[in-house]
DSSP file (Angstrom, degrees, kcal/mol; ACC not computed):
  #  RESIDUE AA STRUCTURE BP1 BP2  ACC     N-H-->O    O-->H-N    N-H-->O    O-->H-N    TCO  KAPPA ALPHA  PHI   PSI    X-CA   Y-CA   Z-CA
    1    1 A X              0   0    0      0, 0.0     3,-0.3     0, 0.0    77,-0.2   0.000 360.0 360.0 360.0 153.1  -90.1 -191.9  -24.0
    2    2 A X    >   +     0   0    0     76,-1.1     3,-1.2     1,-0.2    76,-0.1  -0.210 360.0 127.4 -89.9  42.9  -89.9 -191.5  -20.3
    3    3 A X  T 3  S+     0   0    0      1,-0.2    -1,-0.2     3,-0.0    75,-0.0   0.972  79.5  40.4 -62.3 -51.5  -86.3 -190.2  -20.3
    4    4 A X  T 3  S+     0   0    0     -3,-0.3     2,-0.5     2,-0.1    -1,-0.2   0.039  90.7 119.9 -80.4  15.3  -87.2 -186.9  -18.1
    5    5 A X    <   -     0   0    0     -3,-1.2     2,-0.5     2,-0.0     7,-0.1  -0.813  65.1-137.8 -68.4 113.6  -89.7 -189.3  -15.7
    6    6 A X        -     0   0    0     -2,-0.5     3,-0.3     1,-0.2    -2,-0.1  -0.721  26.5-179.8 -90.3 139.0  -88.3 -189.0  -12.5
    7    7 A X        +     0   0    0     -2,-0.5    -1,-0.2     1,-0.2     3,-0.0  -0.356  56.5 105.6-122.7  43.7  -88.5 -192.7  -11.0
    8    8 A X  S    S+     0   0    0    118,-0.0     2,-0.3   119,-0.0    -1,-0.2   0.341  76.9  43.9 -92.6  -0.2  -86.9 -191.3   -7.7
    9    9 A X  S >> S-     0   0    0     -3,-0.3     4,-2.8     0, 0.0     3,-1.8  -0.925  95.9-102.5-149.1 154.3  -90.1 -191.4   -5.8
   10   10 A X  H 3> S+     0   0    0     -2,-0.3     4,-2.1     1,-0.3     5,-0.2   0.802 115.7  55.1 -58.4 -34.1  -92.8 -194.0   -5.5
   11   11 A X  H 3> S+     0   0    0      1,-0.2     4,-1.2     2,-0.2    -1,-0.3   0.711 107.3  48.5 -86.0  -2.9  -95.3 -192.2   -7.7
   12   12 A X  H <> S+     0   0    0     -3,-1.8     4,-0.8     2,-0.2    -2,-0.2   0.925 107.8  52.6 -76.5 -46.5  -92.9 -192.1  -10.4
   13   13 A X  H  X S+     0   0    0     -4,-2.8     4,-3.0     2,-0.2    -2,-0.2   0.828 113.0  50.9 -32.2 -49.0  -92.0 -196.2   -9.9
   14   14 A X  H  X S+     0   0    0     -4,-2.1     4,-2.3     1,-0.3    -1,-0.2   0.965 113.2  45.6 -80.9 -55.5  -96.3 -196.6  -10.2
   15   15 A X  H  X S+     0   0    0     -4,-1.2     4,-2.0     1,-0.3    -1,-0.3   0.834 113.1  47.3 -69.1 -25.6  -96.3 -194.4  -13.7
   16   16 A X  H  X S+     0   0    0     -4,-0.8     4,-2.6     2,-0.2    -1,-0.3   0.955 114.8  41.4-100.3 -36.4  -93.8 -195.9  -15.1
   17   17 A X  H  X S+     0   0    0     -4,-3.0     4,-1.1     2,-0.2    -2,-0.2   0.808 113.3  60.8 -62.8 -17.0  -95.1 -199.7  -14.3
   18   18 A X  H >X S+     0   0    0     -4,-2.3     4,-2.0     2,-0.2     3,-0.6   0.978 108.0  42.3 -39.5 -83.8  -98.6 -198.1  -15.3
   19   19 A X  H 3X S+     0   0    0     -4,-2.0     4,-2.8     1,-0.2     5,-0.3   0.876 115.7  46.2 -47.8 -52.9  -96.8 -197.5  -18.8
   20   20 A X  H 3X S+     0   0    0     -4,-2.6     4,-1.8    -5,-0.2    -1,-0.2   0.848 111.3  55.3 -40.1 -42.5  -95.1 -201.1  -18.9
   21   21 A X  H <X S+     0   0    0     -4,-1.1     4,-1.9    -3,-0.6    -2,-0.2   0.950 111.7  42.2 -65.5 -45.9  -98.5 -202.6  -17.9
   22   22 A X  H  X S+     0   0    0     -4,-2.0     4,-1.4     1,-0.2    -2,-0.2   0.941 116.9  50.9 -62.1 -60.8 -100.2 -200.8  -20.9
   23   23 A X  H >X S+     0   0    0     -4,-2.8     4,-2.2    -5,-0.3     3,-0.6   0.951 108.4  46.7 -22.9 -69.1  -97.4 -201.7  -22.9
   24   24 A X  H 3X S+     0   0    0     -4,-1.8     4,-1.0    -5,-0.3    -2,-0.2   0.788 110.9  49.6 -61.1 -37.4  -97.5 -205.1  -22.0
   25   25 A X  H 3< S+     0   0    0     -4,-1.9    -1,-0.2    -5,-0.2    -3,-0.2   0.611 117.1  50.6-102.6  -4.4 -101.8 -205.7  -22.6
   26   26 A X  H XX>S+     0   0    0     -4,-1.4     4,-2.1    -3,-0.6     3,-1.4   0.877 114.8  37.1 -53.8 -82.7 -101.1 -203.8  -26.3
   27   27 A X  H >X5S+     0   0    0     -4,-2.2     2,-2.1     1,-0.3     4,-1.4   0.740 121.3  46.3 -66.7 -83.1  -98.2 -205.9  -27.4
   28   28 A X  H 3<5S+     0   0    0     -4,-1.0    -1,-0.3     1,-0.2    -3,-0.1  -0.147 124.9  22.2-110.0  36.6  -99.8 -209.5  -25.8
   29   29 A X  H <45S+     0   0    0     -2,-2.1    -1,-0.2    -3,-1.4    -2,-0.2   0.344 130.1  14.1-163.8 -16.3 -103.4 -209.0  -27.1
   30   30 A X  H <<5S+     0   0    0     -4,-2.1    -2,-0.2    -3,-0.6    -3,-0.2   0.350 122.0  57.6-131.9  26.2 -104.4 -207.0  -29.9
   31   31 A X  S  <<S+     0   0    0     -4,-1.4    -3,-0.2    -5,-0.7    -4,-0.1   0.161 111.9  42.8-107.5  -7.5 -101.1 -206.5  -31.3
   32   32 A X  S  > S-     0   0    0     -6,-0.3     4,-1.3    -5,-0.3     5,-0.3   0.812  82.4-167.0-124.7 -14.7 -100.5 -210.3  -31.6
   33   33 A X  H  >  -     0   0    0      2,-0.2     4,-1.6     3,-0.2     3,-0.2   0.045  44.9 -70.2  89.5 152.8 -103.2 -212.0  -32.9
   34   34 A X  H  > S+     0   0    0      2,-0.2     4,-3.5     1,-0.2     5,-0.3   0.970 132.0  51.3 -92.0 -46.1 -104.5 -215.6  -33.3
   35   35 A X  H  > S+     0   0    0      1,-0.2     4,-1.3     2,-0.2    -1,-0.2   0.801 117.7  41.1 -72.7 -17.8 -101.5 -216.2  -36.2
   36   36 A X  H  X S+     0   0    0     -4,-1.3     4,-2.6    -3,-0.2     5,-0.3   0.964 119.1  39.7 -57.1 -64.2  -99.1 -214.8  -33.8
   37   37 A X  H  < S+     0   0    0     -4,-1.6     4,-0.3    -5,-0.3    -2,-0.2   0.791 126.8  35.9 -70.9 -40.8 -100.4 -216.5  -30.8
   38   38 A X  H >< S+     0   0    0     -4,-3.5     3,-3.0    -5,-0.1     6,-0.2   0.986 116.6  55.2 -48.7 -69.9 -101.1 -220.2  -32.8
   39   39 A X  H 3< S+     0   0    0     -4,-1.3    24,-0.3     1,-0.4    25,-0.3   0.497  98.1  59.0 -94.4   4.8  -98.3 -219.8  -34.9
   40   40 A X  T 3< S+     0   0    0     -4,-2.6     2,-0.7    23,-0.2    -1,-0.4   0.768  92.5  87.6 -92.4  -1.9  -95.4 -219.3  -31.9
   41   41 A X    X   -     0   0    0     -3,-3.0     3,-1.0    -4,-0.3     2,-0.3  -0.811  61.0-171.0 -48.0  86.9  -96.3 -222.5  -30.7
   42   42 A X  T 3  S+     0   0    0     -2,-0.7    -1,-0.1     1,-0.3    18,-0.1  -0.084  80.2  75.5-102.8  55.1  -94.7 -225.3  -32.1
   43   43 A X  T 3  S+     0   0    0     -2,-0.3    -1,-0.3    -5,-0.2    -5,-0.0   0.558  98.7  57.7 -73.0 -51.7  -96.8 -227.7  -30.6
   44   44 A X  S <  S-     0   0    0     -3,-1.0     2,-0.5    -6,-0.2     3,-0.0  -0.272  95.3 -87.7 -96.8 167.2  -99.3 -226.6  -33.2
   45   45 A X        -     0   0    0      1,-0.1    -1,-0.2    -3,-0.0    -3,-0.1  -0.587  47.5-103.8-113.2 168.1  -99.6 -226.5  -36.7
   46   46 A X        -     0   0    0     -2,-0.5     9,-0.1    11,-0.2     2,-0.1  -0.204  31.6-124.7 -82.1 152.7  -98.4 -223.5  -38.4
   47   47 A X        -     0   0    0      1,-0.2    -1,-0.1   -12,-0.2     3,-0.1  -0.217  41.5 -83.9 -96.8 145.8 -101.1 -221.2  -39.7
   48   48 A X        -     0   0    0     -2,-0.1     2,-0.2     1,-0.1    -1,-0.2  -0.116  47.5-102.8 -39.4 146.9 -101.1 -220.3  -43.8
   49   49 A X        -     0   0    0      4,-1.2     3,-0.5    -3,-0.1     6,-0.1  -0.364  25.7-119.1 -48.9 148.4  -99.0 -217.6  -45.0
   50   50 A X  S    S+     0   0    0     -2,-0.2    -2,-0.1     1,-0.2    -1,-0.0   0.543 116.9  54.4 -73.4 -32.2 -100.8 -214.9  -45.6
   51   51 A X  S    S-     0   0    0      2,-0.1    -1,-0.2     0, 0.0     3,-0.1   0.405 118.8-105.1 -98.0  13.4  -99.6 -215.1  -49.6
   52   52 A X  S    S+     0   0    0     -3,-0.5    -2,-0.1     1,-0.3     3,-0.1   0.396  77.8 138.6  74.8  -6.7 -101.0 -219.0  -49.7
   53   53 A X        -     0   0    0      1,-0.1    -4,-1.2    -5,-0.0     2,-0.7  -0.310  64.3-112.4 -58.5 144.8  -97.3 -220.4  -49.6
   54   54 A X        -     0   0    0     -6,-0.1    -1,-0.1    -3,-0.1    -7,-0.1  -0.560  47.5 -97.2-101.0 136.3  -97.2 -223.2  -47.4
   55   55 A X        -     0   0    0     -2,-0.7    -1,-0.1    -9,-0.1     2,-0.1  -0.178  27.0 -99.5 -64.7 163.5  -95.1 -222.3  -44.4
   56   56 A X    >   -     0   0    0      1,-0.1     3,-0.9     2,-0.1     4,-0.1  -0.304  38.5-116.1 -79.4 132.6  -91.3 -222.8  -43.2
   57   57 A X  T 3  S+     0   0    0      1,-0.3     2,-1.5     2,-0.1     3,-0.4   0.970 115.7  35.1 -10.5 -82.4  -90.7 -225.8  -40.6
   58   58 A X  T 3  S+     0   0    0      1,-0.2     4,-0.3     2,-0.1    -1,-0.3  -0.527  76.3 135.2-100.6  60.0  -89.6 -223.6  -37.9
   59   59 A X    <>  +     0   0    0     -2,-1.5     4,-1.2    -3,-0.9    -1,-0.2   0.415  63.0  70.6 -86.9  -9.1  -92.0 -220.8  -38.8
   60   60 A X  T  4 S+     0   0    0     -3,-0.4     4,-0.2     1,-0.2   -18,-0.2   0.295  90.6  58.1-103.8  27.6  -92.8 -220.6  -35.1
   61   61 A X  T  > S+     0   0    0     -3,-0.3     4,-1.8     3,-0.1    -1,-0.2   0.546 101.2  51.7-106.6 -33.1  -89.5 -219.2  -34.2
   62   62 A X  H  > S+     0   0    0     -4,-0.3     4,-2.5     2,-0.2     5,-0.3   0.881 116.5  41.3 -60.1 -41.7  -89.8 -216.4  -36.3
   63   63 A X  H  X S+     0   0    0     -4,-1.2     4,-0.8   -24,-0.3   -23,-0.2   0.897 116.7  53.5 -68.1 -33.3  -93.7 -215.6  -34.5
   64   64 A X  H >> S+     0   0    0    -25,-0.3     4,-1.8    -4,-0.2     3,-1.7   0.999 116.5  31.1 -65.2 -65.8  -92.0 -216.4  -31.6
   65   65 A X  H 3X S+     0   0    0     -4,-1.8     4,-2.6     1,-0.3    -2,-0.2   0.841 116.9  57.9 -40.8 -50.0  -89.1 -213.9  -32.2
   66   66 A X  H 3X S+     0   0    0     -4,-2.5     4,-0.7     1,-0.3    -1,-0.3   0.835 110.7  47.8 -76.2 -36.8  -91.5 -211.3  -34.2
   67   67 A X  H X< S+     0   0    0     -3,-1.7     3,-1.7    -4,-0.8     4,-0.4   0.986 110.3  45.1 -85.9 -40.3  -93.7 -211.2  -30.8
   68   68 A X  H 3X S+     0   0    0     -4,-1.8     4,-0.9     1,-0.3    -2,-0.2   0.589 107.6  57.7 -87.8 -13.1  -91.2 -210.7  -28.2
   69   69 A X  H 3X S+     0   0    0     -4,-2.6     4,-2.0     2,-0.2    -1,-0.3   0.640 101.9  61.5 -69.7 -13.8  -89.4 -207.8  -30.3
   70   70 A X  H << S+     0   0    0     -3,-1.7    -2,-0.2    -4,-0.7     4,-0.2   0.475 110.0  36.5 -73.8 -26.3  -92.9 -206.3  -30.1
   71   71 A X  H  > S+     0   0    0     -4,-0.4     4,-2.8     2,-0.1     5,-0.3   0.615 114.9  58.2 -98.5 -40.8  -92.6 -206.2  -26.1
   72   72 A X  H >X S+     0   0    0     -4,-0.9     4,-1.7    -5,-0.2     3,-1.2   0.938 103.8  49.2 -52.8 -61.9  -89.0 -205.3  -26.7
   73   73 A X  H 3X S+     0   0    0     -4,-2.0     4,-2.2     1,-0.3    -1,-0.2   0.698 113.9  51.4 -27.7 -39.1  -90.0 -202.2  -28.8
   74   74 A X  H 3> S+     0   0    0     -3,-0.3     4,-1.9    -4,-0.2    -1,-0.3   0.880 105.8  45.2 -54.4 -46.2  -92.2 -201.3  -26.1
   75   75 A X  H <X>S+     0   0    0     -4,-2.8     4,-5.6    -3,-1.2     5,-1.8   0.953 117.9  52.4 -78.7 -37.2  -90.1 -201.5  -23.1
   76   76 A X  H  X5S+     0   0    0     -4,-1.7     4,-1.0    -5,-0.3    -1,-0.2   0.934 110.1  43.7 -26.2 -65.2  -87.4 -199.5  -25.3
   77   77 A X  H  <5S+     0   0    0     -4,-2.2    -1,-0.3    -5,-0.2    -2,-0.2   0.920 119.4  44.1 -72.5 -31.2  -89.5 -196.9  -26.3
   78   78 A X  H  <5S+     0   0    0     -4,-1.9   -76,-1.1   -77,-0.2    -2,-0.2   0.676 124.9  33.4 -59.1 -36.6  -91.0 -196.5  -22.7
   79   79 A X  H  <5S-     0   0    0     -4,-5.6    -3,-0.2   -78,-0.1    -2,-0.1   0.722  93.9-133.0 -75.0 -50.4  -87.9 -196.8  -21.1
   80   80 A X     << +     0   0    0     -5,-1.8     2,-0.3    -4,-1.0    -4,-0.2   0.774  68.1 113.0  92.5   7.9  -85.6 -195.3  -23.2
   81   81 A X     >  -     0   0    0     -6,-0.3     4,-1.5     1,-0.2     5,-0.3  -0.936  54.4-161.4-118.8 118.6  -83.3 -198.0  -22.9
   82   82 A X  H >> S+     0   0    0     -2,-0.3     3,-1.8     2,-0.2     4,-1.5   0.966  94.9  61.2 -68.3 -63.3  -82.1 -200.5  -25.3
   83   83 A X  H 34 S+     0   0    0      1,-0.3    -1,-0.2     2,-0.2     4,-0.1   0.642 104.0  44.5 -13.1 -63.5  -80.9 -202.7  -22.3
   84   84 A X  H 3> S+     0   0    0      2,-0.2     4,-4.7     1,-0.2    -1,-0.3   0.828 115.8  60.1 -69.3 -40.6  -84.3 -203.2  -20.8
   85   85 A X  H <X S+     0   0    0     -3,-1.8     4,-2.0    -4,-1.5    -1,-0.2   0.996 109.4  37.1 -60.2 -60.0  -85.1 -203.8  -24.8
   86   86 A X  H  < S+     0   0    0     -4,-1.5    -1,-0.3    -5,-0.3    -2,-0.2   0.569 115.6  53.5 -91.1  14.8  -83.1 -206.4  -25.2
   87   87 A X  H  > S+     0   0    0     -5,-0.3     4,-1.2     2,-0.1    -2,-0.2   0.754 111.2  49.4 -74.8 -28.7  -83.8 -208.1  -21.7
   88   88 A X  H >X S+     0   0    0     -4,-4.7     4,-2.8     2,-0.2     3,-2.4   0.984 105.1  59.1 -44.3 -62.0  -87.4 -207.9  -22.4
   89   89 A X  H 3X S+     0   0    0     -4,-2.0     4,-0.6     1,-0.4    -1,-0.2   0.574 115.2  33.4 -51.0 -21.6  -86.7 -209.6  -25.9
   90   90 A X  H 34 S+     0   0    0      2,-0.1    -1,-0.4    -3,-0.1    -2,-0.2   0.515 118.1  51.9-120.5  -5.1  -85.1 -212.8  -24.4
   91   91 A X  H <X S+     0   0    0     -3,-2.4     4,-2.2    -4,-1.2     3,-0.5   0.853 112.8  57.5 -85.9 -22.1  -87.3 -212.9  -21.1
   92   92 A X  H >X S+     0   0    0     -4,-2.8     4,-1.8     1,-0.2     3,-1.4   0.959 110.3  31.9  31.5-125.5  -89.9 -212.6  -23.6
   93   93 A X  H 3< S+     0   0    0     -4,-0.6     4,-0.4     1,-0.3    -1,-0.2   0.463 115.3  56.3 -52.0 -10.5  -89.5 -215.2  -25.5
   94   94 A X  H 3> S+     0   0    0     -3,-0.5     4,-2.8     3,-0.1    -1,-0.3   0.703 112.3  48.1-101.9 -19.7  -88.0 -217.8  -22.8
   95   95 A X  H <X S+     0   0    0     -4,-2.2     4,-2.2    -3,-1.4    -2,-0.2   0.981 114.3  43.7 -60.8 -49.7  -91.4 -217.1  -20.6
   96   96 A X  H  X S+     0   0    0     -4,-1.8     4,-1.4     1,-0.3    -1,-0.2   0.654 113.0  55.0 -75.2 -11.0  -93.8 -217.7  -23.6
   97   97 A X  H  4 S+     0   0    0     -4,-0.4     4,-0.4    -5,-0.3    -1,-0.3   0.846 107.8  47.1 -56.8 -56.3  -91.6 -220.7  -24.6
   98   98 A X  H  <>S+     0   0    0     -4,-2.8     5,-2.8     1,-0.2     6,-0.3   0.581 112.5  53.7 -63.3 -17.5  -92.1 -222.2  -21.1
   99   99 A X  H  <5S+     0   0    0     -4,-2.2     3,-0.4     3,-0.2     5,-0.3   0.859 104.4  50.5 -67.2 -61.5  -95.8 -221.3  -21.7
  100  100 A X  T  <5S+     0   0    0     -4,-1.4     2,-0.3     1,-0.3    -2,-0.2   0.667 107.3  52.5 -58.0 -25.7  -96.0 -223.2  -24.9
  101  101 A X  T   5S-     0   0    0     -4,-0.4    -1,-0.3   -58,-0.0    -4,-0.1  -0.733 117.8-117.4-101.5  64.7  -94.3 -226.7  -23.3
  102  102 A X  T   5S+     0   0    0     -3,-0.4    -3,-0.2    -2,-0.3    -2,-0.1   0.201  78.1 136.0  17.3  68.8  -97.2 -226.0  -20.7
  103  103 A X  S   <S+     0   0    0     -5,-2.8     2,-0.2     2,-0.1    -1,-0.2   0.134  73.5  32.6-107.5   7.3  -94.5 -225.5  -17.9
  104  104 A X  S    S-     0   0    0     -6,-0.3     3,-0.1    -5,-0.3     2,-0.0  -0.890  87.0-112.6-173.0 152.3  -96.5 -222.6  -16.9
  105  105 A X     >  -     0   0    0     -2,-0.2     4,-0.7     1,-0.1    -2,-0.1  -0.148  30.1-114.4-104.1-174.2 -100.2 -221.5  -16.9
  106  106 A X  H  > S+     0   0    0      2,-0.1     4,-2.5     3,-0.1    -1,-0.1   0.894 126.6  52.9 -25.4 -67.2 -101.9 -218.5  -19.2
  107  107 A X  H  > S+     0   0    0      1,-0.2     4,-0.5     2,-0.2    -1,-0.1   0.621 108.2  44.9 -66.5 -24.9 -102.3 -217.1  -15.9
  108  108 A X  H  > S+     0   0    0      1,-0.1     4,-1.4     2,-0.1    -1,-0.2   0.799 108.0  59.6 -99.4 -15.4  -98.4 -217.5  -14.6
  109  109 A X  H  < S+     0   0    0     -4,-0.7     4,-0.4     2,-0.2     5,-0.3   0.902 101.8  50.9 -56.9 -45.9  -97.3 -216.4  -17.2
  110  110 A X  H  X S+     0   0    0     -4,-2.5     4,-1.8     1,-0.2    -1,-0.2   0.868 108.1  47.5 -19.0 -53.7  -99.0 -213.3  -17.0
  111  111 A X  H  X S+     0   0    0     -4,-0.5     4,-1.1     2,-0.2    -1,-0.2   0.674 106.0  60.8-106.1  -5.1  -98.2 -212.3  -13.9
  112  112 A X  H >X S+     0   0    0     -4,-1.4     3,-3.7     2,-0.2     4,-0.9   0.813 103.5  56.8 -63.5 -92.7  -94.3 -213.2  -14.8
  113  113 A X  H >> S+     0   0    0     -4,-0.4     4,-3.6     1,-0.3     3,-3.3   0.476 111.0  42.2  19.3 -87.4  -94.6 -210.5  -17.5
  114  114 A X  H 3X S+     0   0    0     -4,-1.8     4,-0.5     1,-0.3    -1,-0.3   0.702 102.9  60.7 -60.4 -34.6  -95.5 -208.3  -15.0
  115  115 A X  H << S+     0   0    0     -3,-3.7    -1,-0.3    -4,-1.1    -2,-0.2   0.623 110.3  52.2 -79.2  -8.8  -92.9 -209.3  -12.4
  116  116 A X  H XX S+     0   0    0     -3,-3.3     4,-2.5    -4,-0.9     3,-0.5   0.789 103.6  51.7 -63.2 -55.3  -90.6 -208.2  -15.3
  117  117 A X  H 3X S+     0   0    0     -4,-3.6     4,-1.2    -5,-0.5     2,-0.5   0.775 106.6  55.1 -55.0 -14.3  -92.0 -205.2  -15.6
  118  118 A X  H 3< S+     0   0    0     -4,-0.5    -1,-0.3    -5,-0.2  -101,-0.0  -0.798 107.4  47.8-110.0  71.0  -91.6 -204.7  -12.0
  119  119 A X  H <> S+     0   0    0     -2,-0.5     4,-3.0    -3,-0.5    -2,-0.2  -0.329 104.0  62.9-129.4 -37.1  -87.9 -205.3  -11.9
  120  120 A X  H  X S+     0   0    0     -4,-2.5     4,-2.5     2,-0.2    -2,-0.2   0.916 110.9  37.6  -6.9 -81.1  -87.6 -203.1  -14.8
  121  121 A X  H  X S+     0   0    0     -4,-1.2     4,-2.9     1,-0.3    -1,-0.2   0.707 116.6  48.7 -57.2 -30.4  -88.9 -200.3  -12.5
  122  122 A X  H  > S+     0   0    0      1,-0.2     4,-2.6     2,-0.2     6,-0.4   0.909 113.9  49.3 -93.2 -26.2  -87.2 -201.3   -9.4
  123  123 A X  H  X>S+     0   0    0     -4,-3.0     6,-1.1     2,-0.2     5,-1.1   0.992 114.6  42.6 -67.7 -56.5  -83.6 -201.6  -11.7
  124  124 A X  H ><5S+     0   0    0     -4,-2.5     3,-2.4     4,-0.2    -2,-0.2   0.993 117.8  50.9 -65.9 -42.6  -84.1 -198.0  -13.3
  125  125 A X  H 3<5S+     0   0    0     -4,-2.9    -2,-0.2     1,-0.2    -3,-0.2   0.919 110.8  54.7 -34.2 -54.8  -85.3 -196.7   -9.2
  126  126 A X  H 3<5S-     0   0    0     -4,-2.6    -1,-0.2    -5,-0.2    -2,-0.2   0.693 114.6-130.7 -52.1 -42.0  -82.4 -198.2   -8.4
  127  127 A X  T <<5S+     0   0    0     -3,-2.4    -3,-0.2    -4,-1.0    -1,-0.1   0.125  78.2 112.5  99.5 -18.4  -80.1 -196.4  -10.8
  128  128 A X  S   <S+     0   0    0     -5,-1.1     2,-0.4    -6,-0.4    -4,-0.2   0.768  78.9  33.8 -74.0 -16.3  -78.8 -199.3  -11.9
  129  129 A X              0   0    0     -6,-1.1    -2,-0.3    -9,-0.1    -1,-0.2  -0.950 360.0 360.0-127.4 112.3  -80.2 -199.1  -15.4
  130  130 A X              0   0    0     -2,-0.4    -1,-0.1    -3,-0.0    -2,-0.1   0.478 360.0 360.0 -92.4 360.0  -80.5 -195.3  -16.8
């Protein structure tokens, strides 16, 4: 964790969105996977269990949930903050939601992601989040 980072100066702000970014391109590509990434859709249809059991209706609310606690872990452990953990975990999941009802591109979603992560930084600079 970055508990002893000081994010009182501009190069501190940059390491610690550095660390979010890294975060962020773990968890939302080789940490999720094509059954993650099909199966939070529920446009589409959900991908086999892994044991051959034929999956749960609303199996893509669990993938959904299961991915954005995986950025949630991140921001946590990077942060040091449960707050910022459980704001990721529900902006999370309501971007990649809006993503999935194609309200939003690959590509703006992305760079929302990121514009979280950048309020992150600017909330703990701030003070407002310790």
């Amino acid at each position: 964790m970055f508990d002893s980072l000081p994010v009182t100066d501009l190069q501190g702000a940059l390491i610690l969105f550095f660390a979010f970014s890294i975060g962020h391109a773990i968890a939302d590509f080789p940490l999720q996977g094509e059954f993650l990434s099909r199966g939070k859709n529920r446009h589409l249809p959900p991908p086999p269990l892994a044991d051959g059991g034929s999956s749960p209706k609303r199996l893509w609310i669990y993938l959904m949930s299961a991915h954005a606690l995986t950025h949630a872990g991140f921001v946590w452990i990077i942060s040091g903050s449960v707050l910022l953990g459980l704001a990721e975990f529900v902006i999370h999941w309501i971007i990649d939601a809006l993503k999935c009802e194609r309200w939003t591109s690959f590509e703006m979603d992305q760079w929302l992601h990121l514009l979280t992560k950048a309020v992150f930084v600017a909330l703990i600079w701030a003070g407002v989040v310790g």
